[in-house]
C-alpha positions as CSV (number, residue, x, y, z in Angstrom):
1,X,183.5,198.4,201.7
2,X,185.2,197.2,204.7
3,X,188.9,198.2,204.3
4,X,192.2,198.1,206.5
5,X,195.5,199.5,206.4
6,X,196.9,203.3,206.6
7,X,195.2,206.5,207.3
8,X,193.4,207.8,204.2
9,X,195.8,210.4,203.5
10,X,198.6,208.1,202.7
11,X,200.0,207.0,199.4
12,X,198.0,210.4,198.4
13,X,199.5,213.8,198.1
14,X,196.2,215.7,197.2
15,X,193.7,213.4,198.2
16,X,191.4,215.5,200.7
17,X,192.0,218.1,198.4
18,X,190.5,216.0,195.2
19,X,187.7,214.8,197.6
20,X,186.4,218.3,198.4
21,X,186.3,219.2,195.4
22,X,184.1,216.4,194.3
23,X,181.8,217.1,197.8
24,X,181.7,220.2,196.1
25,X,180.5,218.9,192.5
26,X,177.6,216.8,194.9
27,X,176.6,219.5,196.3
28,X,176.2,221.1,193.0
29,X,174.2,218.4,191.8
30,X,172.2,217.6,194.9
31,X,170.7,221.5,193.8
32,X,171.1,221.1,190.1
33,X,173.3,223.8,189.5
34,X,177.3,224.5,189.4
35,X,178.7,227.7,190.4
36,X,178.6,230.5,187.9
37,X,174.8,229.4,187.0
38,X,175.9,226.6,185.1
39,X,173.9,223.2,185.9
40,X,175.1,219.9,185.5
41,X,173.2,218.0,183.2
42,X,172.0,214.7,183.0
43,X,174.6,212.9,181.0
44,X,177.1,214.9,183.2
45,X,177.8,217.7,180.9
46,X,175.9,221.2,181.2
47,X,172.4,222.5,181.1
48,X,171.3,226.2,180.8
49,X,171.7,228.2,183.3
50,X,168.7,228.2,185.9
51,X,167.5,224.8,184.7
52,X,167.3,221.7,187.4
53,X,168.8,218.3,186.9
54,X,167.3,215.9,188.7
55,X,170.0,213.5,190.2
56,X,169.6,210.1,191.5
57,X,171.0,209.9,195.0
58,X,173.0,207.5,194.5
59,X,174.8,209.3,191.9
60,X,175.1,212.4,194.3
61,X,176.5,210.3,196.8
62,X,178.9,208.9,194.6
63,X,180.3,212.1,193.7
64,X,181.0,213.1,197.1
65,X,183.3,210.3,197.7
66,X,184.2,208.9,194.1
67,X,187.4,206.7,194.7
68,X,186.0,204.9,197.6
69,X,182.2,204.6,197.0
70,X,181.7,201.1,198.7
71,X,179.0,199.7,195.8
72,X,180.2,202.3,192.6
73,X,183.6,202.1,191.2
74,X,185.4,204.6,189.7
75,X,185.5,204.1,186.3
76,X,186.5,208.0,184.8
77,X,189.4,207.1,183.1
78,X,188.7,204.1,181.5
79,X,189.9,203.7,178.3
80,X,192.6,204.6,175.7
81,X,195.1,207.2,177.8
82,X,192.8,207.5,180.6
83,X,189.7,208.4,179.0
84,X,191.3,210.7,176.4
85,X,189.8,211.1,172.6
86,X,191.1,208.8,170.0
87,X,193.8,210.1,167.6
88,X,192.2,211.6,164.6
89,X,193.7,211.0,161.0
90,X,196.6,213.7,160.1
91,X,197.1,213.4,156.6
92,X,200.8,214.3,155.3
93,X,202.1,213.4,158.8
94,X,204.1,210.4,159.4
95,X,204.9,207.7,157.6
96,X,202.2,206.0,155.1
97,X,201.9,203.2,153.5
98,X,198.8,202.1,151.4
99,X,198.6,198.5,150.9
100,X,198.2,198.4,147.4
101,X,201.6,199.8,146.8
102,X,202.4,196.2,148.6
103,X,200.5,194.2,146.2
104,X,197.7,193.9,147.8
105,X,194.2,193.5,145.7
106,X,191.4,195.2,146.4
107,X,188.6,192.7,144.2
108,X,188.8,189.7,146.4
109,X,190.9,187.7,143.2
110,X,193.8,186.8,145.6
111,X,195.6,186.4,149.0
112,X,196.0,190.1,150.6
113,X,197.1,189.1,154.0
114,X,201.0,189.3,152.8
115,X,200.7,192.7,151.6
116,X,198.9,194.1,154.4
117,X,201.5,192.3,156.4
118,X,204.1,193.9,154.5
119,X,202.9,197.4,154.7
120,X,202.6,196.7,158.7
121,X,205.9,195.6,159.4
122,X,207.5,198.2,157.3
123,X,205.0,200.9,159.8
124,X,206.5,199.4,162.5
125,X,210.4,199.6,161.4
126,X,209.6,203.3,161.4
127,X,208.3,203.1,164.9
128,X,204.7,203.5,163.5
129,X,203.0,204.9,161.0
130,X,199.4,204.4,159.2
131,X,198.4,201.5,157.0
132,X,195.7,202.2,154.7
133,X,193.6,199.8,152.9
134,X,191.4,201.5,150.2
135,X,187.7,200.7,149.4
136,X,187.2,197.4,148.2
137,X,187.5,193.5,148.9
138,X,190.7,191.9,150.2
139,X,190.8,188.4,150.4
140,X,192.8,187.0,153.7
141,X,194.3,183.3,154.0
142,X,196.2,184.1,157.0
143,X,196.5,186.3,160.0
144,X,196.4,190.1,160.3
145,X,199.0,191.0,162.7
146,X,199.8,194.1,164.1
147,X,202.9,193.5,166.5
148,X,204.3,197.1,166.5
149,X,203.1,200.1,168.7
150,X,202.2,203.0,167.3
151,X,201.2,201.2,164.2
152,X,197.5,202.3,162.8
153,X,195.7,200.4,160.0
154,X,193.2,202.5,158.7
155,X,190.3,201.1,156.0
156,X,188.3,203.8,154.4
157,X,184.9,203.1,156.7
158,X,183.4,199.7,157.4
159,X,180.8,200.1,154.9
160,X,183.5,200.9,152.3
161,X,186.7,198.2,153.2
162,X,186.1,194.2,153.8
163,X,188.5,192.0,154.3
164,X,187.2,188.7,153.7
165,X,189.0,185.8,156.2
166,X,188.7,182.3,154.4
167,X,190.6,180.3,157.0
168,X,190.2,179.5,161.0
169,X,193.1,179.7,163.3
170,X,192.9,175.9,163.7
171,X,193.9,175.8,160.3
172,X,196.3,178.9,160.7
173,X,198.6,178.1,164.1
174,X,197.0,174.9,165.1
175,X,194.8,173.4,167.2
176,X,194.8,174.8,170.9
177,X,194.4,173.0,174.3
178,X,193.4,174.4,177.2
179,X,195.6,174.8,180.3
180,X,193.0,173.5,182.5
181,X,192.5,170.1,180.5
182,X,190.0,168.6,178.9
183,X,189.1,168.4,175.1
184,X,188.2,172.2,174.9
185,X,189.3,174.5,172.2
186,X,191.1,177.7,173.5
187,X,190.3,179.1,170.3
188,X,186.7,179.9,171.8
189,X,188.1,182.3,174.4
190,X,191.8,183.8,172.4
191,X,192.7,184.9,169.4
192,X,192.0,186.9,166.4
193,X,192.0,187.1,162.5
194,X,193.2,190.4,163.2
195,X,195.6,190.0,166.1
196,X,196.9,193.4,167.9
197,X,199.8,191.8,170.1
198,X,203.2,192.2,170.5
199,X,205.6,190.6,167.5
200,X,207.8,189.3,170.2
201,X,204.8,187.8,172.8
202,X,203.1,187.1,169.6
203,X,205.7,184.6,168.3
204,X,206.1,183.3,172.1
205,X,202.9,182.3,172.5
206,X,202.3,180.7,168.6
207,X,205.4,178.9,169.5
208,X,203.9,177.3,172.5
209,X,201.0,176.4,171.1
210,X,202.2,174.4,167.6
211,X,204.2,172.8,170.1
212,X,201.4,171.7,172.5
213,X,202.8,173.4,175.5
214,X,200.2,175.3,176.2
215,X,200.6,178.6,177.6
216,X,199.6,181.4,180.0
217,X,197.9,184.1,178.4
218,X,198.9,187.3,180.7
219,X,200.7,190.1,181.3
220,X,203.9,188.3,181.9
221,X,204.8,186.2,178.8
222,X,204.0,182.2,178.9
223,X,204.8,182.0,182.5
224,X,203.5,183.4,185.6
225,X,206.8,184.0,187.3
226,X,208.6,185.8,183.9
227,X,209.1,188.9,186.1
228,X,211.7,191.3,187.8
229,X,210.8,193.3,190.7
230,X,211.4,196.8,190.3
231,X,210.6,197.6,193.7
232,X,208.0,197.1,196.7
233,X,205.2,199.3,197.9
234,X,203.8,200.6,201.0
235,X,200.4,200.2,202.3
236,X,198.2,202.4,200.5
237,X,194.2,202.6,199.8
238,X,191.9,202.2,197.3
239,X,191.4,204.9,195.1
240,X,195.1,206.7,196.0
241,X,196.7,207.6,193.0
242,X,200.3,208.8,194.7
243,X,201.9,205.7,196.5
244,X,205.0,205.3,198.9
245,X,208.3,202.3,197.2
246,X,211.0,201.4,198.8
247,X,213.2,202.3,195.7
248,X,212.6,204.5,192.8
249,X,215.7,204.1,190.5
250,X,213.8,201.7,188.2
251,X,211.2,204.1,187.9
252,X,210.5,206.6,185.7
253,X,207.8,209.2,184.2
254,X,205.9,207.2,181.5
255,X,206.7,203.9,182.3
256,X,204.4,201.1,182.5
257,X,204.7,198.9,185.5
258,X,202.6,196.3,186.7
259,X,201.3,196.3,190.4
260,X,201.5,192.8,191.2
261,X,199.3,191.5,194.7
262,X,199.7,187.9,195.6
263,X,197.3,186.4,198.2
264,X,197.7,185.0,201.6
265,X,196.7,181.3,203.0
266,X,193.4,182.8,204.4
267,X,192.9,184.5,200.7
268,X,191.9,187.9,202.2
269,X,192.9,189.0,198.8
270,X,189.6,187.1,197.2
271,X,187.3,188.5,200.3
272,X,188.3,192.1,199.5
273,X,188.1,191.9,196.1
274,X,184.7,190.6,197.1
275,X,183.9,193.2,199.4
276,X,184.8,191.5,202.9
277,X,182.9,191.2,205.9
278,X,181.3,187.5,206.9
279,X,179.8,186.3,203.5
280,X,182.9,186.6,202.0
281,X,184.8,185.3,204.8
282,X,182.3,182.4,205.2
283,X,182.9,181.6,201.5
284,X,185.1,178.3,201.0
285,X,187.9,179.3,198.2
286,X,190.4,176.7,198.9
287,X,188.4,174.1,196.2
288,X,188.5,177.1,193.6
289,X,191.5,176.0,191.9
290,X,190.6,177.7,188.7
291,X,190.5,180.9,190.4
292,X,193.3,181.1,192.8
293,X,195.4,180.3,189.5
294,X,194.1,183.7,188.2
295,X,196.2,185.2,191.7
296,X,198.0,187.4,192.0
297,X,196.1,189.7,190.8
298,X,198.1,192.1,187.8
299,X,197.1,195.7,187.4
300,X,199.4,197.6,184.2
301,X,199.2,201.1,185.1
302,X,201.5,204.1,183.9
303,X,203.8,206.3,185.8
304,X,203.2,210.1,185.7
305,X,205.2,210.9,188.3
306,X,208.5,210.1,190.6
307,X,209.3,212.5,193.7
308,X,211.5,211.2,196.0
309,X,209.8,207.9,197.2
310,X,206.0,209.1,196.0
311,X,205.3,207.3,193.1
312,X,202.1,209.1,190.8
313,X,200.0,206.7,188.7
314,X,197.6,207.7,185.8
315,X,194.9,205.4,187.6
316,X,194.1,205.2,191.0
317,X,194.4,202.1,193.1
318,X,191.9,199.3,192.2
319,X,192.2,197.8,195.5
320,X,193.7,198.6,199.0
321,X,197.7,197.4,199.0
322,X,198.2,196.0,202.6
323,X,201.8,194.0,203.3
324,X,200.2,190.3,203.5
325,X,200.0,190.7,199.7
326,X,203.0,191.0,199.3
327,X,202.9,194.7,197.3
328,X,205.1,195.1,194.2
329,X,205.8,196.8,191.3
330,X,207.5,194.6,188.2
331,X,208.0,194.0,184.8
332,X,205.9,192.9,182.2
333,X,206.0,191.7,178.7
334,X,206.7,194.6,176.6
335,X,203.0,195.8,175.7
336,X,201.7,196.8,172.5
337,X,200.9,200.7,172.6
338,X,199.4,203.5,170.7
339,X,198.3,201.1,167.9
340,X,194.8,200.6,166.4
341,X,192.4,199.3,163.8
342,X,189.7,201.4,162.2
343,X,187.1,201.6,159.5
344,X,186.6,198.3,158.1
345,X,184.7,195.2,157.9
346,X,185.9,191.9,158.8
347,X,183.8,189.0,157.2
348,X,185.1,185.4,158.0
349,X,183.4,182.6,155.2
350,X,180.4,181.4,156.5
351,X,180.5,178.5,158.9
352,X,177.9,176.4,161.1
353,X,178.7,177.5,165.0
354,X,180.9,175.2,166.4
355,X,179.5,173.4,169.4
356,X,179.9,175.2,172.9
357,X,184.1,175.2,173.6
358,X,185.1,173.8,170.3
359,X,185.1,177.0,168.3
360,X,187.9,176.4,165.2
361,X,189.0,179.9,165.1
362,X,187.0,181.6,163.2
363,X,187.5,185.4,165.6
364,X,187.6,189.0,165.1
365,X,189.8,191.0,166.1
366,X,191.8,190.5,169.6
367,X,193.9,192.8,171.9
368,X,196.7,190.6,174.1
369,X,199.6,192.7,176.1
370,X,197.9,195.9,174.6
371,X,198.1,199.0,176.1
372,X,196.7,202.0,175.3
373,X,195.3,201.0,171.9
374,X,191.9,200.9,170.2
375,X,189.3,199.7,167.8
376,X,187.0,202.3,165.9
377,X,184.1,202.1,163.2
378,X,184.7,198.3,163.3
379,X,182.3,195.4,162.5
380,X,183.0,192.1,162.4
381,X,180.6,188.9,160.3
382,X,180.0,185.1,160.4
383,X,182.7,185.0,163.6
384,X,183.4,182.6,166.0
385,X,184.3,185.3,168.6
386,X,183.8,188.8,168.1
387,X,186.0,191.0,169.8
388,X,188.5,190.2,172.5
389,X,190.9,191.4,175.2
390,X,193.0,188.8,176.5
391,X,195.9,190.8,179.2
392,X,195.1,193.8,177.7
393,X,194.3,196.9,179.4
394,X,193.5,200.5,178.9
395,X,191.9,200.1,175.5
396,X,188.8,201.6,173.6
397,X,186.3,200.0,171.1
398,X,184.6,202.4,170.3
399,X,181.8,202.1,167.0
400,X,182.2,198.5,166.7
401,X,179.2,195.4,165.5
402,X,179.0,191.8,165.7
403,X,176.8,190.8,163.0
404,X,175.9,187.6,160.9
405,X,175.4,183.9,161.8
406,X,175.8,184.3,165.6
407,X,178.5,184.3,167.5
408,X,179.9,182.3,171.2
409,X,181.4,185.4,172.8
410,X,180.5,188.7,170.6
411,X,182.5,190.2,172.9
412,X,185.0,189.1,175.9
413,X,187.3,190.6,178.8
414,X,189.6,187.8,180.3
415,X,193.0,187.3,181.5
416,X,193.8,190.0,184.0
417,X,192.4,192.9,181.9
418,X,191.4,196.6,183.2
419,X,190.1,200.1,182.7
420,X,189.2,198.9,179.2
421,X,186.2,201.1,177.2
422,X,183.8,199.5,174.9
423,X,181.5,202.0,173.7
424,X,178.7,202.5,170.6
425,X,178.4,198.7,170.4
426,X,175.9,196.7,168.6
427,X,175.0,192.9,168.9
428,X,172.9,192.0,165.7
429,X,170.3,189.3,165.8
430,X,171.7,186.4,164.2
431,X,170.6,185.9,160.6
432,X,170.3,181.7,160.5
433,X,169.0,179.9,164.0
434,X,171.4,178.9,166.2
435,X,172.1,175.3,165.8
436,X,172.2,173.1,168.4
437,X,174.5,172.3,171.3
438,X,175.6,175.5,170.7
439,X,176.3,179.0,173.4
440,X,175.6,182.0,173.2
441,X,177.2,184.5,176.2
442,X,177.1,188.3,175.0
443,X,179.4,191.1,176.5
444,X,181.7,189.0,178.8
445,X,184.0,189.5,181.7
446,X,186.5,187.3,183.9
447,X,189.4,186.1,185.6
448,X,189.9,189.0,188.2
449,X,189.0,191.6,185.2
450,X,188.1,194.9,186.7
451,X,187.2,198.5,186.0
452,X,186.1,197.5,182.7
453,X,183.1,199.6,181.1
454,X,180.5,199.0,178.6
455,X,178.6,201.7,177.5
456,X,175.8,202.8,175.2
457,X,175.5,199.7,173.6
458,X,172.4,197.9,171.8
459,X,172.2,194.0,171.9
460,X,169.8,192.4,169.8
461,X,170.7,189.2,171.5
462,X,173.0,188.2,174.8
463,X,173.2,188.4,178.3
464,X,175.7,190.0,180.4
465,X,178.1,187.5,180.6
466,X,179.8,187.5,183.9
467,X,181.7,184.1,183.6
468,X,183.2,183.5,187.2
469,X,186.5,184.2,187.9
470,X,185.4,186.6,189.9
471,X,185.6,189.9,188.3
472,X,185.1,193.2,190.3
473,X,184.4,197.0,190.2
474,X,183.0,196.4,186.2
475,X,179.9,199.1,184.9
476,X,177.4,198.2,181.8
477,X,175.3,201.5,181.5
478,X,173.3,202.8,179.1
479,X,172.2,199.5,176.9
480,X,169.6,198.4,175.4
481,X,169.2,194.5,175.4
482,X,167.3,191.2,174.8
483,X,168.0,189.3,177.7
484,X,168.2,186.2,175.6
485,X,171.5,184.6,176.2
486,X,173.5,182.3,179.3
487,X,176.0,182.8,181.2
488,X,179.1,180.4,181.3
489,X,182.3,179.5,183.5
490,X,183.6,176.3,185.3
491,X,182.8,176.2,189.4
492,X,186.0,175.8,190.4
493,X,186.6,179.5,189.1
494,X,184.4,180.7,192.0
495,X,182.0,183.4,191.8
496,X,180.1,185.2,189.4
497,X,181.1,188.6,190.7
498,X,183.2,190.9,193.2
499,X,182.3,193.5,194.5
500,X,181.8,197.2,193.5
501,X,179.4,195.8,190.3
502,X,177.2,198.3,188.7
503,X,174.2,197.9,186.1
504,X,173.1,201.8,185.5
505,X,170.3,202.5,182.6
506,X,169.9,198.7,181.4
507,X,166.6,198.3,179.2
508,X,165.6,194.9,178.8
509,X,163.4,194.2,176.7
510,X,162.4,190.8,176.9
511,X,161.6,190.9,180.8
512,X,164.3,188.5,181.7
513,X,166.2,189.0,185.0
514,X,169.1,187.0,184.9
515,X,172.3,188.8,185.2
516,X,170.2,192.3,184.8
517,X,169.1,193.1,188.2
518,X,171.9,192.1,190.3
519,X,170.9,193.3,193.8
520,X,170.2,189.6,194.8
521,X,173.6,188.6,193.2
522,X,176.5,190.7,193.5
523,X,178.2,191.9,196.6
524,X,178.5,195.6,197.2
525,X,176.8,196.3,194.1
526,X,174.6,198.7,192.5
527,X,171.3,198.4,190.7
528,X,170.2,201.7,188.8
529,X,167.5,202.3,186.5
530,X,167.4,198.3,185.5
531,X,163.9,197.7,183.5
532,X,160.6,195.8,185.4
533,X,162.0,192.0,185.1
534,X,161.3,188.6,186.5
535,X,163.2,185.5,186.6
536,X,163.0,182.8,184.1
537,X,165.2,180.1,182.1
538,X,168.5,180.8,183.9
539,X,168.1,181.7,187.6
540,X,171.6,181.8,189.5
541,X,171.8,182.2,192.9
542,X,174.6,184.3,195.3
543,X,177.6,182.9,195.5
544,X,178.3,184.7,199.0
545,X,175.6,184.2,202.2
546,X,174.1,187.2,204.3
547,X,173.7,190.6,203.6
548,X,175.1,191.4,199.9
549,X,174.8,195.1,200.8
550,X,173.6,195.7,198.1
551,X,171.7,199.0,196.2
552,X,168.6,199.2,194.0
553,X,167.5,202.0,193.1
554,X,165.2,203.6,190.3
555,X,164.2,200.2,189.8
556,X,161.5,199.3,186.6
557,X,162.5,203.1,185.6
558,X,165.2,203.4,183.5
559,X,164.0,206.5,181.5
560,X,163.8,208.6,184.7
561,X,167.8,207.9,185.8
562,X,169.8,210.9,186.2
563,X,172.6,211.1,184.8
564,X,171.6,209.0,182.2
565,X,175.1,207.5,181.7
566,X,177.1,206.7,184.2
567,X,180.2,206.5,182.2
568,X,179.9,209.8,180.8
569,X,179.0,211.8,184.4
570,X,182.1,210.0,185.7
571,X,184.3,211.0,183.0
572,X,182.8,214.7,183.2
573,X,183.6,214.4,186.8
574,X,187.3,213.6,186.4
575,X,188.2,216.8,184.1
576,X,187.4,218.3,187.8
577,X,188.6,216.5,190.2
């Protein structure tokens, strides 16, 4: 990727030193084996020693420069605390509270949303704590909300706990405009019948829209411009993890800040998040309205580190930092953190699909100003919207199923979010046909969203929904899917993708192209192991002229690409680096 700025060892204390050591892991794998005789294996764990791994070489040359690789991003730490395991259960630690202690009944025969609200809130006045909802059926007229951090509501497996949702959030908060205009419900892109957000942004945003004013969605509150600045920054690079402020005595170890990059009149912002060079120069943005709203681009990331002026962050840089953008670090809306929702089944009363953008409401479960939180053993029915981040970043989903009468977005990324980790998914088939006027997208991502990772994940039905906005640097890898659904996003929110896009072990059974093999689509992007497909039905076209510089490789093979999962090689690769 064609980049500008400082020397690449500034705004990095041990950069060479993290980049020889991956040289050193490539080399490794360019032979198969690690030193001591242990081999690398395909998923990017180990293989006996004196085997041979057979590595793509794409992969090998990723490793030898894994921050800055121009068509690969770096997506090792996506996910809840940079990658790290989810919190396991610790019984007799912490405060508990089990819902039917609250009133709550587990056979269906009435309301159960106050108790379980109850036993929440009084989590949260503890500064967290688990909720437990036993086997059974809980009937829910309203909202599940879970506006405290550290806060985790626990069912006993999804096979074992439903909660059965008999109202829409039409019904619930109200009926919700979109910002843009228009007759469109924002109810088919935001909110959830189990809503992890913080009380206070919660209430803010509610507020907004049962009085028609309707809001921003972000990382900021209900405004753009609802933020302080903490300090500036110096020009640093992509993939630097230690930057240079002007002023550190806002700062401190564990704080989350938010990198804030506005753009310039000639938006070379939007070119390098596209990749740069002519086609992205050539490419007219000033008619994208919809998208330059999306600027300035927001990245959450947390501090591990203060010395002197050198700030550490848990993440490195998603993008270069040059001083036409205007580098800062702010404020953000308090986030949500360390909270989650596990093992159970949310079922909403079986509707008819609304037609395409007038979804009522009936949704999953959404993360908005999350941080750090997750999703596990999760399946959600009969939904309007399956699972959603909305400004929310840093999150896992991990074991989580959209099943029943179909669904608009099973799954969607919007609103400024990053380094999120959906992983172990499933898209059912639908069980009644899909009726008409109707949409079906799949797993979706937009509005500047980056690093954001899908991984091992069947889909019985969908697409790869990338829904303009233009987001970049975003892996699916390791899925298994019927190429049978469309894409969606206005044209005034510009292109389809950035740069730095990769589809890696993507079997497609149907033998459908479209948003699968993206060589011909994405700039700076990477094609690995994609399934034999041709176009049909929806064939979309490059947004950006000229050479894409683009990578395809292990084409029509998908069996034979080493390692087999990118995420998982990546994630193996940052324990070393």
């Amino acid at each position: 990727m064609a980049t500008k700025g400082t020397d690449a060892t500034q705004g990095s204390v041990s950069r060479r030193g993290l980049l020889g050591s991956a040289v050193a892991v490539a080399a490794a794998a360019a032979t198969g084996t690690l030193s001591g005789g242990t081999a690398l294996a395909a998923g990017g764990g180990t293989i006996a020693a004196g085997g041979r791994a057979r590595f793509t070489p794409l992969w090998r040359e990723f490793a030898a420069a894994p921050f800055t690789h121009p068509q690969i991003p770096f997506i090792g730490r996506a996910g809840y605390r940079a990658g790290s395991e989810l919190p396991r259960p610790r019984p007799g630690h912490g405060f508990t509270a089990d819902v039917l202690h609250y009133g709550a009944e587990p056979d269906g025969s009435a309301d159960a949303a106050p108790a379980i609200n109850r036993a929440i809130a009084a989590a949260g006045r503890r500064g967290g704590g688990t909720v437990l909802i036993p086997e059974g059926t809980y009937r829910i007229d309203d909202v599940i909300r879970i506006g405290h951090s550290n806060v985790v509501v626990r069912g006993a497996g999804s096979g074992r706990t439903t909660l059965h949702a008999t109202k829409n959030l039409t019904e619930l908060i109200g009926v919700y405009g979109s910002r843009y205009g228009g007759d469109k419900s924002s109810w088919s892109w935001a909110g959830g019948l189990i809503w992890l957000c913080p009380e206070a942004r919660w209430t803010s945003l509610t507020d907004a829209i049962k009085a028609k004013a309707w809001p921003f969605e972000g990382w900021t509150g209900n405004r753009r411009d609802a933020w302080q600045t903490l300090t500036t920054v110096a020009p640093a690079r992509l993939g630097d993890r230690t930057i240079t402020v002007d002023d550190t005595r806002r700062l401190k170890r564990g704080a989350l800040v938010l990198l804030r990059l506005a753009d310039d009149s000639a938006h070379t912002l939007l070119e390098h998040m596209a990749g740069g060079g002519a086609g992205a120069e050539a490419y007219y943005w000033d008619d994208k309205t919809k998208l330059t709203s999306y600027v300035p681009y927001e990245w959450p990331v947390r501090i591990t580190a203060v010395h002197g002026r050198r700030v550490t962050l848990e993440r490195p840089l998603p993008l270069d930092v040059r001083p036409e953008w205007d580098p800062r670090l702010t404020t953000l809306a308090t986030p949500l953190t360390g909270s989650g929702v596990e093992g159970l089944t949310l079922e909403a009363v079986e509707t008819p699909q609304s037609p395409h953008l007038l979804d009522q409401g009936y949704n999953g479960v959404a993360f908005q100003c999350a941080y750090d939180c997750w999703a596990d053993d999760i399946t959600v029915r009969h939904v309007d919207n399956g699972f959603g981040l909305i400004g929310a970043s840093a999150c896992t989903l991990r074991r989580t199923k959209v099943a029943g009468r179909g669904s608009h977005h099973p799954y969607y990324c919007r609103e400024g979010s990053h380094d999120n980790l959906i992983e172990d998914f499933t898209i059912e088939q639908r069980t009644v046909p899909a009726p008409s006027g109707t949409q079906l997208h799949g797993i979706n991502v937009e509005g500047l969203s980056s690093h954001n990772v899908w991984s091992r994940g069947v889909m019985e039905m969908g697409t790869f929904d990338s829904h303009r906005g233009m987001p970049f640097a975003n892996v699916r890898t390791d899925i298994t899917v019927n190429n049978n659904g469309r894409h969606g996003g206005d044209a005034s929110a510009g292109p389809l993708f950035g740069a730095r896009f990769t589809h890696w072990n993507i079997r497609v059974t149907n033998g459908r192209a479209g948003l699968m093999r993206i060589d011909g689509l994405a700039p700076y992007s990477a094609t690995v192991g994609v399934s034999e497909v041709k176009e049909f039905d929806q064939t979309d076209v490059p947004d950006f002229t000229g050479d894409l510089h683009t990578r395809l490789e292990a084409y029509g093979t998908p069996q034979a690409v080493r390692p087999h999962n990118l995420h998982d090689a990546q994630r193996a690769l940052a324990r070393r680096i």
